[in-house]
C-alpha positions as CSV (number, residue, x, y, z in Angstrom):
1,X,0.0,0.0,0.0
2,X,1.2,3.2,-1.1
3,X,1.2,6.5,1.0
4,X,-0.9,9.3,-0.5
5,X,0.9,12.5,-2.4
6,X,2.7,15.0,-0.2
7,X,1.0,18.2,-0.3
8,X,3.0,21.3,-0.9
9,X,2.8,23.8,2.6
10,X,0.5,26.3,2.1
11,X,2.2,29.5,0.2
12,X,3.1,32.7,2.3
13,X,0.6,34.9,1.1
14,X,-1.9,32.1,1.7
15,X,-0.6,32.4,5.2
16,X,-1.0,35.7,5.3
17,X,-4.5,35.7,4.3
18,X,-5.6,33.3,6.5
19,X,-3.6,35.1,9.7
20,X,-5.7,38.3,8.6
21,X,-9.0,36.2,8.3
22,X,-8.7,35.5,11.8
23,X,-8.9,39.2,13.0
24,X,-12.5,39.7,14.2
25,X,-13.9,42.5,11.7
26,X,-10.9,43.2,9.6
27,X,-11.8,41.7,6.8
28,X,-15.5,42.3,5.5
29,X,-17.6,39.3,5.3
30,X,-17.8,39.6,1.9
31,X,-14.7,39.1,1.2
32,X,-14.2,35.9,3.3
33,X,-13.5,34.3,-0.4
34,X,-12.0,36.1,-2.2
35,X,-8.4,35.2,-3.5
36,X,-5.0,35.7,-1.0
37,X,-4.0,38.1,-2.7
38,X,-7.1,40.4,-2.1
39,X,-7.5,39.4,1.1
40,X,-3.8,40.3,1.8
41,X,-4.2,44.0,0.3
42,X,-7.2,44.9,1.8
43,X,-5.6,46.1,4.9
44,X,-4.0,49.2,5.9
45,X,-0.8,48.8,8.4
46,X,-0.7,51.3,11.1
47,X,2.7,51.8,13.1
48,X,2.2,50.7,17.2
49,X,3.4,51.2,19.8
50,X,5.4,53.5,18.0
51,X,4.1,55.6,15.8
52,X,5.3,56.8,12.9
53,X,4.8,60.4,14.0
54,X,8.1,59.4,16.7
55,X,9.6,57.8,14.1
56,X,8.8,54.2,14.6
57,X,10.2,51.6,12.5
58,X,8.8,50.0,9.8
59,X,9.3,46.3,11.4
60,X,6.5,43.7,11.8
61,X,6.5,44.2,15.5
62,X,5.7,47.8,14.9
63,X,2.5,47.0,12.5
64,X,-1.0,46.3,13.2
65,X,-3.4,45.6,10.5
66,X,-6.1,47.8,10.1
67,X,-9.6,48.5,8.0
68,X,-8.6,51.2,5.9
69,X,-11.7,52.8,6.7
70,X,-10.3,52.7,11.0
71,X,-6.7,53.4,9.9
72,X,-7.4,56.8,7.6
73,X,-9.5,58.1,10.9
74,X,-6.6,57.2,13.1
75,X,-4.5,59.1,10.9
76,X,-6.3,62.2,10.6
77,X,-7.2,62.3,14.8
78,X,-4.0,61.7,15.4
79,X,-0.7,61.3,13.5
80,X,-1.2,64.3,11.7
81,X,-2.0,66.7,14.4
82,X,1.0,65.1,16.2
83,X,3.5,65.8,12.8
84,X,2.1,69.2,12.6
85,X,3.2,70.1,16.3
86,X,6.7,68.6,15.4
């Protein structure tokens, strides 16, 4: 008896995708199937805990994916203001 195929792992964006998936209300329903690609560049990535008003780093600890809806408000209450006062 033979063993059945191997399967190749899953691809990283497929990864990706399915990562985001799993962030209650990031991703609209809708879009539950769409492809990984999609999914992956539906996101906006804002900079915490430091924020790119102090200069923080573009590193994946530094980036939280966000609606881009929730991120463009965050950006206009409060990393503008806070580059304007610099």
């Amino acid at each position: 008896m033979s063993s059945p195929p191997r399967r190749k792992p899953p691809a990283m964006a497929d990864k990706l995708a399915a990562a985001l998936l799993a962030v209650p209300g990031l991703i609209p329903e809708a879009m539950r199937w769409d492809t990984a690609k999609v999914i992956c560049a539906y996101p906006e990535w804002h900079h915490w805990p430091i924020p790119v008003a102090d200069n923080g780093p573009t590193e994946p600890w530094n980036l939280t994916p966000m609606a881009p809806e929730a991120h463009r408000e965050e950006t206009r209450k409060r990393t503008i203001p806070t580059l304007a006062k610099n």
